[in-house]
C-alpha positions in Angstrom: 87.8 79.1 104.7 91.2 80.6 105.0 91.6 84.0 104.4 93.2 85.6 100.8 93.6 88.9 101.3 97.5 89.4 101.3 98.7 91.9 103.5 101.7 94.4 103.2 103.8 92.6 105.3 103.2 89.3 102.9 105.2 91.1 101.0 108.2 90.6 103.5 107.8 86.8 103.0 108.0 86.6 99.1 111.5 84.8 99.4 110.0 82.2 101.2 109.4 80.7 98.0 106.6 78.4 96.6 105.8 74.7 96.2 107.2 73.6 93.2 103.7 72.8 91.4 102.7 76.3 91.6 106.1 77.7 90.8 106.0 75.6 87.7 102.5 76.9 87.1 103.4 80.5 87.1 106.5 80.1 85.1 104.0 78.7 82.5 101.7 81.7 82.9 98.8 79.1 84.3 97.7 81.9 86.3 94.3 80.6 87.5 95.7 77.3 88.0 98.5 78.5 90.2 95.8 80.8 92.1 93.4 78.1 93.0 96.2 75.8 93.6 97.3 78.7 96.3 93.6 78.8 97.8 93.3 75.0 98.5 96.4 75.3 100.0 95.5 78.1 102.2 91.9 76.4 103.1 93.9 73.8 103.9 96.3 75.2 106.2 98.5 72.2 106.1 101.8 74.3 105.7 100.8 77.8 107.9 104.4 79.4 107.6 104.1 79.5 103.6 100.3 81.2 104.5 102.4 84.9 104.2 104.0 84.2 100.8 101.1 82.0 99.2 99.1 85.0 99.9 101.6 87.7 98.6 101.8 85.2 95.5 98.2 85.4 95.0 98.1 88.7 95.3 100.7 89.2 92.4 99.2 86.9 90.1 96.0 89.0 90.1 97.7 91.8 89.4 99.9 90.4 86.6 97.5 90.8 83.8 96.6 94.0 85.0 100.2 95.3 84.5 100.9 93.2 81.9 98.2 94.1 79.4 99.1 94.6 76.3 99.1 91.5 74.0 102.0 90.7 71.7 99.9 91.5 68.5 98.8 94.7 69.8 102.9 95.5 70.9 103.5 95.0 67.5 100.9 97.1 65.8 101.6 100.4 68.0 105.5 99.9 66.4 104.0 99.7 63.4 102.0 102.8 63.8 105.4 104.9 63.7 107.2 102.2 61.9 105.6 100.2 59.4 108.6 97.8 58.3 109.0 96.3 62.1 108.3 93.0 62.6 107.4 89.7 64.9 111.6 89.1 64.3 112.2 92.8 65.5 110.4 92.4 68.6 111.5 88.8 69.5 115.6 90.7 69.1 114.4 93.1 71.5 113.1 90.9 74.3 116.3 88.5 73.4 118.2 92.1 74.1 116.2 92.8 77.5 114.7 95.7 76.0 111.3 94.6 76.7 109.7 93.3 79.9 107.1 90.6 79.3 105.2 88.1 81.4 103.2 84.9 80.7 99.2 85.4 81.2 97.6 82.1 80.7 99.9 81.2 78.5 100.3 84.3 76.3 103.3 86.7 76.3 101.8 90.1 77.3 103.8 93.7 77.7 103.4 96.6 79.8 101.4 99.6 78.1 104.9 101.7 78.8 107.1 99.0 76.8 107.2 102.4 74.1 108.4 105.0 76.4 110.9 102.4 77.3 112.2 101.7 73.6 112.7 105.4 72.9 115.7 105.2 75.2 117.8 103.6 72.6 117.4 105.8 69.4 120.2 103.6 67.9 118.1 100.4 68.4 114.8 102.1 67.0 115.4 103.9 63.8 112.2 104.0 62.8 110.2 105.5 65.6 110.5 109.0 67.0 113.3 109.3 70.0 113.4 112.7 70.7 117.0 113.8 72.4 116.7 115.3 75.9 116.9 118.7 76.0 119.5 118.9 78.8 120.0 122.7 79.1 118.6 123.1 82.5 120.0 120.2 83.8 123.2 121.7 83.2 123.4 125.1 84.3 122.3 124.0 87.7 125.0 121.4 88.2 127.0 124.2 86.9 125.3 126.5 89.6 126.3 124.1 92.1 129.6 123.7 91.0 130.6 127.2 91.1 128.3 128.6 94.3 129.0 125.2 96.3 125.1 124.7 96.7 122.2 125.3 95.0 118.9 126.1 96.7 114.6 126.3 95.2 111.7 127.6 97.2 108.8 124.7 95.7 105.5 124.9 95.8 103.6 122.1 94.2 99.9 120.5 95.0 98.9 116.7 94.3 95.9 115.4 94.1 94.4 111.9 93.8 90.8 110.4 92.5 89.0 107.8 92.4 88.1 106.6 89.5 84.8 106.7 87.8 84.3 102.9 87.8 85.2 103.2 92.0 81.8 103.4 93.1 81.7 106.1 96.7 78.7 107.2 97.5 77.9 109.5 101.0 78.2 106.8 103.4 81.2 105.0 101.8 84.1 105.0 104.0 87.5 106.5 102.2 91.0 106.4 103.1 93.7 108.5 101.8 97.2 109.0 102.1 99.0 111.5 100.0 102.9 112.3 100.4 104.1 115.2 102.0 107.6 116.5 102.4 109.9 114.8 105.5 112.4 115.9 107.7 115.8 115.5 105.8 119.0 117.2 105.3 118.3 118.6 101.6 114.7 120.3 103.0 113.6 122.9 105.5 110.9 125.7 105.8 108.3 122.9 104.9 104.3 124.3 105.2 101.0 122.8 104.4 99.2 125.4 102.5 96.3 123.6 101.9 94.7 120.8 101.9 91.1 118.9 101.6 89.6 119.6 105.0 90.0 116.1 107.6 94.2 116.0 106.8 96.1 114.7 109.2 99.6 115.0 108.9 102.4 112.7 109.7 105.4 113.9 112.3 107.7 115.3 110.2 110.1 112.6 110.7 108.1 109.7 109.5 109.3 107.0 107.3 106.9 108.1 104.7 105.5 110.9 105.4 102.0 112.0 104.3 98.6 114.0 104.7 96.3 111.6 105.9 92.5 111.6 105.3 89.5 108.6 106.9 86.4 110.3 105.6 82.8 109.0 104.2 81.6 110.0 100.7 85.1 111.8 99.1 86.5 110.5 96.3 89.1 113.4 95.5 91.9 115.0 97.8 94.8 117.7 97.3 97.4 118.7 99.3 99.3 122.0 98.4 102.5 123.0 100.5 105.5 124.4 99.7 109.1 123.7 100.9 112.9 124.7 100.8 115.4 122.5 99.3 119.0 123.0 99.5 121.5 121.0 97.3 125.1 121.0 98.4 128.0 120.3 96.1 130.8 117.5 96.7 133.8 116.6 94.2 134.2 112.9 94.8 136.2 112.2 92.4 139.0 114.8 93.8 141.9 113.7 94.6 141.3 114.6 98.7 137.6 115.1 98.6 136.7 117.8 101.0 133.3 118.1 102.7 130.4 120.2 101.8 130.0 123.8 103.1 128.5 123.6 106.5 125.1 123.5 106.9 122.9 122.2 110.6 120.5 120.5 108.2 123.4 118.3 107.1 125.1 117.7 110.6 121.6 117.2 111.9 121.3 114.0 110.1 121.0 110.6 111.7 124.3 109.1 112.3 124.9 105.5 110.5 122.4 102.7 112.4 123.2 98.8 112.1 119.9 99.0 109.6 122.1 100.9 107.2 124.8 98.0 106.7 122.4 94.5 106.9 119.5 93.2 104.8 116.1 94.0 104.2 114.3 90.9 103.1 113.5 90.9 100.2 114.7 93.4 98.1 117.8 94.0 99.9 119.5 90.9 100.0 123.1 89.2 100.4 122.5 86.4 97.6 125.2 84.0 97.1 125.4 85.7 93.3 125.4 89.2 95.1 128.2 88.2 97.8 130.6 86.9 95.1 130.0 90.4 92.6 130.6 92.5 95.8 133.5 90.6 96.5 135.2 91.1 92.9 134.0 94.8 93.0 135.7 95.6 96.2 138.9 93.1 96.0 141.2 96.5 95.1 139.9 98.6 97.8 140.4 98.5 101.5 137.9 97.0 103.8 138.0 100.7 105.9 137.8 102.5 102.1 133.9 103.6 102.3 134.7 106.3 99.6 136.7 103.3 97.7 133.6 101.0 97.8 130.5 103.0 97.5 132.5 104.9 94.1 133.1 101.3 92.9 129.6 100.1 93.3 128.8 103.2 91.8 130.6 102.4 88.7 129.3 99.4 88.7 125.9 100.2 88.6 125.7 102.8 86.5 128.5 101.4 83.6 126.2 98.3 83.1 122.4 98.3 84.1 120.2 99.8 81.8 117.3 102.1 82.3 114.0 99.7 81.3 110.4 100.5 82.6 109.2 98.6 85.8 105.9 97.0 86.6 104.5 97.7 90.0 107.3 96.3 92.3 104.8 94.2 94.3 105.7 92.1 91.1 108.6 92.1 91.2 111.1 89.2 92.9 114.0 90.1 94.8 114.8 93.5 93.1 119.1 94.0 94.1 119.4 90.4 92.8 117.3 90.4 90.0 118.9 93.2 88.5 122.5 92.6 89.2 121.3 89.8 86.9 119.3 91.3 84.4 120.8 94.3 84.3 118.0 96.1 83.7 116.1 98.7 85.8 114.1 101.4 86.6 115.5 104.8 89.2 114.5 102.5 92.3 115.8 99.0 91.1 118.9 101.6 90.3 118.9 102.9 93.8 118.3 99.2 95.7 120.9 97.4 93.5 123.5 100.6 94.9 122.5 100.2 98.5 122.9 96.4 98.9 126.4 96.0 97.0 127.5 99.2 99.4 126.1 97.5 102.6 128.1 94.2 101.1 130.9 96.5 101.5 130.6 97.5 104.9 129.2 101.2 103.5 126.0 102.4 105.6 123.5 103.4 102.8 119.7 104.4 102.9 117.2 104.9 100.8 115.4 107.8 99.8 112.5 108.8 97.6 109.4 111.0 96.7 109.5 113.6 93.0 111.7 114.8 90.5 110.9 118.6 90.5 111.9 120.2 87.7 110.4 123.2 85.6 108.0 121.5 83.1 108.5 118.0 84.8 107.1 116.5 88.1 107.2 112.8 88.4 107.9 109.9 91.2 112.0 109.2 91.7 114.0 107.3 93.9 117.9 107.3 94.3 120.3 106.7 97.7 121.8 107.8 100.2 125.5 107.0 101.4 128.0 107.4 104.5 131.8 108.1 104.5 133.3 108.6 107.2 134.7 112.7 107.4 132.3 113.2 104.8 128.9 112.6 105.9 125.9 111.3 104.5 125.8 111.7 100.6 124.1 111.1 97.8 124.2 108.7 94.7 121.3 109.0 91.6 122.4 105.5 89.6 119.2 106.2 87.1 120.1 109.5 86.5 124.3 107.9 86.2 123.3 105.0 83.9 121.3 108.0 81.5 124.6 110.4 81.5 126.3 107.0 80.7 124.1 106.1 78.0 124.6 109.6 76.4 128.1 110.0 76.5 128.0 112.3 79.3 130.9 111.2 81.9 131.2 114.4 83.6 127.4 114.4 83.8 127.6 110.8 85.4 130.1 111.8 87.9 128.2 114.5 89.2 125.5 112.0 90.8 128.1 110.5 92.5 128.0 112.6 95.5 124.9 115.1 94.6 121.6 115.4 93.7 120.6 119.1 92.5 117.8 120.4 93.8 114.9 119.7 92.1 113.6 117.0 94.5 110.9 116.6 97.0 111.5 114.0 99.5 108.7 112.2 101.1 110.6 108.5 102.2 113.1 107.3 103.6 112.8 103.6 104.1 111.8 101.3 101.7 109.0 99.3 103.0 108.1 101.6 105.8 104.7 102.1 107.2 102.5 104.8 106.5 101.2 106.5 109.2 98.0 105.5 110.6 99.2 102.0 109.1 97.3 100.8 106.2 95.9 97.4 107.5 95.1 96.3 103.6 97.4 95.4 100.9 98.5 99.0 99.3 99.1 99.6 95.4 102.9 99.8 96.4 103.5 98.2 99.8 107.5 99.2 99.8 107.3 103.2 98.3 104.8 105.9 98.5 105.3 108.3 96.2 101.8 109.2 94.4 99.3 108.4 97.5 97.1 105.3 98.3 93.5 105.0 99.0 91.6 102.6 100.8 87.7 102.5 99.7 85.2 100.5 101.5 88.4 98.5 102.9 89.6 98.0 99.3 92.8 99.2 98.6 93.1 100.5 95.1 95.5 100.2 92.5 96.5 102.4 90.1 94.5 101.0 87.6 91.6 102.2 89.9 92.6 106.1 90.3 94.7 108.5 89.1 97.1 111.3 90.4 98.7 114.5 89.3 101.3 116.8 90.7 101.5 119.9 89.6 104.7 122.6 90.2 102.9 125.5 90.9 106.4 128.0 91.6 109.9 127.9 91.8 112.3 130.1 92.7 
């Protein structure tokens, strides 16, 4: 009997493709069918080297219906709660529109339980449900802050937590794995101090990929970390006519220089597809191969002028994410922030990723967005999501500003997509590329987030 159980690094090998009878399968939503196709052919063992992505696929089909839960008569009837005159037409004109993600489950179009949340993003689309306007204020008056001091900077203080829940059954001798993100090592961050923590944490060296608190304990089924951290936020006017660098700072000049990583692919999420090769080429035909600024503000554009902001499933789900959305054009912050970094590696610009929380007063929640290199400038920053948004509002001077800067309500935990946690976890984690609300590992079950939940809570800023 061949093994099923899909590691992280399967995950590496989802380009890899499958045979054509399960392909067609899923396509159809013939879920079960494609998954026992996939375990004959792994008892089989006839074709080894497709073992890593038959697994991964397996993997994802379980999870689809998970995700994907809501069926179309129920999407329909929470509409209707709030708006009584939509319709099967309305909601068939929004999937037409890419409004609304949807899969196939046995057959059966089903929705994710945030397609809502999602919807109230285009008032103009929905005018009979409730989309509340941001309330921008804040927002402002620190990029104003920034603008006029040259840097903004927060002491933070948050704790997160995570639980099993009640249907996980732990019990005193049931082994239990934890990892919860802490903040990294990174130019925007300093003074960074675990407060607290449930006793057993181990924590990461401050420059790990994804850093975290680490726990292996018997009989827990809750953990909290609570530290508290500097962030600095510099400001940058890229759209100057002679950009000038940011004040100063050791933090900043401290800060890896460009590797050959930052410039190649990263199967597969990050990569150079035929369809990606030909946009980067029609992006960057005005601008000089040696133009970093040139590109990356191009890609930039790009990005944030035409992909929409649409709730993601889990992105274990999700095919080749840069592609799939250059295509779609639809995403969520990270699609946003993998889409940027692979046309600015097309373009010879070194880019990274980085990720962890959105940190602002009344609102703490996982974000992701990039990092760029230009040469006399340094390493800078680009938030796509939070471009596309400023886009979608009318707000150009809003979308500029994440061009170049962040603000400093972040808490960076990552900064490599697809990195290990340290120890590694040896089974397949609820998101194998990002860590940004913790894993846990029970009785060498890794859960997924419909199997526990997580909070983080801003306890000060100043």
């Amino acid at each position: 009997m061949a093994s099923y159980e899909a590691t992280n690094d399967d995950f590496r090998h989802l380009d890899d493709g499958l045979p054509a009878d399960i392909a067609r399968l899923k396509a159809a939503g013939e879920l079960t069918r494609a998954v026992h196709l996939i375990e004959c052919e792994l008892d089989a063992g006839t074709r080894p080297e497709l073992a890593p992505c038959l697994r991964a696929e397996r993997a994802r089909m379980l999870r689809t219906p998970l995700d994907f839960s809501v069926t179309r008569e129920r999407a329909v009837a929470q509409v209707r709660e709030e708006w009584p005159e939509f319709g099967e037409a309305d909601l068939d004109a929004l999937v037409d529109r890419g409004r609304v993600d949807w899969r196939l489950v046995e057959g059966e179009q089903r929705f994710l339980p945030s397609f809502l949340d999602a919807l109230r993003k285009y008032p103009e689309e929905m005018p009979g449900m409730a989309c509340p306007a941001p309330d921008r204020t804040e927002q402002l008056a620190v990029i104003a802050e920034m603008r006029e001091r040259g840097a903004a900077e927060r002491h933070i203080h948050l704790c997160a937590s995570i639980a099993a829940g009640e249907e996980v059954s732990v019990d005193a001798s049931t082994r239990v794995r934890c990892w919860l993100p802490v903040p990294a090592a990174c130019p925007q961050a300093c003074d960074i101090r675990l407060l607290d923590a449930t006793p057993g944490a181990q924590v990461a060296p401050a420059d790990a990929s994804q850093r975290t608190a680490y726990w292996d304990v018997r009989g827990q089924r809750e953990f909290f970390v609570d530290y508290e951290y500097v962030v600095r936020a510099p400001y940058v006017d890229l759209w100057a006519e002679v950009p000038t660098p940011a004040a100063a700072d050791a933090r900043f000049a401290a800060a890896a220089a460009p590797a050959v990583a930052d410039v190649s692919e990263d199967r597969p999420h990050i990569c150079f597809t035929p369809y990606l090769r030909e946009l980067a080429d029609r992006l960057f035909a005005g601008t000089a191969a040696n133009d970093q600024l040139g590109r990356a503000r191009a890609a930039y554009d790009w990005v944030t002028n035409n992909v929409d902001y649409r709730f993601q499933p889990a992105y274990l789900l999700l095919d080749g994410i840069a592609d799939g959305c250059a295509k779609s054009l639809r995403g969520d912050c990270g699609v946003f922030a993998l889409t940027f970094i692979t046309l600015c590696r097309l373009g010879g610009v070194p880019a990274r990723w980085q990720s962890g929380l959105y940190v602002a007063p009344g609102n703490v929640g996982p974000h992701d967005w990039a990092m760029f290199y230009v040469e006399g400038l340094g390493w800078l920053w680009a938030d796509c999501s939070f471009g596309s948004s400023a886009r979608r509002e009318g707000d150009e001077d809003r979308r500029r500003f994440y061009f170049g800067n962040l603000g400093p309500w972040r808490m960076v935990a990552n900064s490599e997509f697809m990195a290990p946690l340290t120890p590694v976890c040896e089974v397949l984690r609820n998101d194998p590329f990002d860590n940004q609300v913790g894993e846990m590992v029970v009785d060498e079950r890794g859960l997924t987030s419909h199997d526990f939940t997580w909070k983080t809570e801003l306890l000060s800023m100043r």
